[in-house]
C-alpha positions as CSV (number, residue, x, y, z in Angstrom):
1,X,47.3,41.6,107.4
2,X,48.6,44.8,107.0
3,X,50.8,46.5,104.2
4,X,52.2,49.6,106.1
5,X,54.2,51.6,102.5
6,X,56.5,54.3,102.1
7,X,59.6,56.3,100.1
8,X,57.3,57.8,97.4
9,X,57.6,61.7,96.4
10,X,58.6,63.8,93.7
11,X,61.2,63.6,92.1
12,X,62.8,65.0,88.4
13,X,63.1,62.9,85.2
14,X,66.2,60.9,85.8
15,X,66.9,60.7,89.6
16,X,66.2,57.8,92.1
17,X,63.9,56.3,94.7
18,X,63.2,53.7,96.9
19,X,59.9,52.6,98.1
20,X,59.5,49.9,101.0
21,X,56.5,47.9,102.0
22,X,56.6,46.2,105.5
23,X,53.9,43.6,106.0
24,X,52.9,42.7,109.4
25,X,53.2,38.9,109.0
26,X,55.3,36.6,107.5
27,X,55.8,36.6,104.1
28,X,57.5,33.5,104.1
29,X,55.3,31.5,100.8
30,X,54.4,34.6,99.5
31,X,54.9,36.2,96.6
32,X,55.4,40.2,96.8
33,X,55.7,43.3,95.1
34,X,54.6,46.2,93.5
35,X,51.9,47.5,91.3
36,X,51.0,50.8,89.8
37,X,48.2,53.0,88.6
38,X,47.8,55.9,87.1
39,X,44.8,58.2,85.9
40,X,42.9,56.7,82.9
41,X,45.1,53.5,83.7
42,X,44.5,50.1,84.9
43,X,46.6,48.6,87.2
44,X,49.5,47.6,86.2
45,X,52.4,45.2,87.6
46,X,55.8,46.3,88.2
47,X,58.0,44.0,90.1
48,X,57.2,40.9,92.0
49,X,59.7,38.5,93.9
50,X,58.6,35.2,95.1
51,X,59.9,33.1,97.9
52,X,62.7,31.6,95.9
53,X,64.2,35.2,95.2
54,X,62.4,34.7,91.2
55,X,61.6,38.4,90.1
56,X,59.5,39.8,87.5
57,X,59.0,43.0,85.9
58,X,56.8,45.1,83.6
59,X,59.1,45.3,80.6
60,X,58.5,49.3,80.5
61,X,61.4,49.4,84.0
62,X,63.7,46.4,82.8
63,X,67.1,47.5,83.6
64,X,66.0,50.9,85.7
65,X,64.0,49.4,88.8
66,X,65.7,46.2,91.2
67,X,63.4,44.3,93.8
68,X,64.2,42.7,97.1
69,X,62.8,41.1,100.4
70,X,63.9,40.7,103.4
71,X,62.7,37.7,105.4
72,X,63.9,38.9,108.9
73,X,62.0,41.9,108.2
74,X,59.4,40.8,106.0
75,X,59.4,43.4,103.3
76,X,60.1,44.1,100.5
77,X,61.6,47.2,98.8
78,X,61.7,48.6,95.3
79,X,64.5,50.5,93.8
80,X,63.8,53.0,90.8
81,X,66.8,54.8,88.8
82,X,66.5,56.5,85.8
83,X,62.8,57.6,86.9
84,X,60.4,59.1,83.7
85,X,57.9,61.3,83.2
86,X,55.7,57.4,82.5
87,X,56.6,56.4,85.7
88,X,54.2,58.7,87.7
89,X,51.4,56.7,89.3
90,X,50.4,55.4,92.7
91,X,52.2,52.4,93.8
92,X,50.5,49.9,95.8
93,X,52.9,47.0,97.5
94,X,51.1,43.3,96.9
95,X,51.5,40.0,99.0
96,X,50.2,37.1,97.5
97,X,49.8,33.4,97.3
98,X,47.5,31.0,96.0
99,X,44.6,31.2,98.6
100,X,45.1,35.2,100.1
101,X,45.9,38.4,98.2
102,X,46.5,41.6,100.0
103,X,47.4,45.4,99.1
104,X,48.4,48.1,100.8
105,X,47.6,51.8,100.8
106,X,49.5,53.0,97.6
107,X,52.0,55.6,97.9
108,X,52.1,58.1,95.0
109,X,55.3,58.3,92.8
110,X,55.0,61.8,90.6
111,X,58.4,62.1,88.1
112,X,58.2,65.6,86.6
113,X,60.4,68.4,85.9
């Protein structure tokens, strides 16, 4: 399975972006998302969205970032307002269920002014 991501850059503190993960199977039963790392930093979760449409964040982008997934086009895309300095990190799109756990490449996210 492949996780082919994209939409990171730089950007200054306060503006907007989108990241999208494509996965090249169904992810119909899987849960999927984003993760993040920075130097010096574990991993970190950021948003996951299960089947059902359930999300979850990291309570550091409550309010700032939205999830979604498209079935039909089985991905899943991350919106980020209000973007911080805290925010820069690589991101790395996740599919998941109970018996397989894949990642994708990361795509780096750098918020600075």
């Amino acid at each position: 399975v492949q996780l082919q991501a994209s939409g990171g850059g730089l950007v200054q503190p306060g503006e907007s972006l989108k990241l999208s993960c494509t996965a090249s199977r169904s992810i119909a039963g899987f849960e999927m998302g984003w993760y993040r790392q920075s130097p010096m930093k574990q991993r970190e979760l950021v948003a996951i969205t299960s089947g059902t449409g359930r999300a979850n964040f990291a309570d550091s982008v409550m309010g700032r970032f939205t999830i979604s997934r498209d079935h039909a086009k089985n991905s899943v895309s991350l919106q980020m307002n209000s973007l911080k300095p805290e925010d820069t990190a690589v991101y790395y799109c996740n599919l998941r269920n109970v018996f397989k756990n894949y990642w994708g490449q990361g795509t780096e996210v750098t918020v600075s002014s």
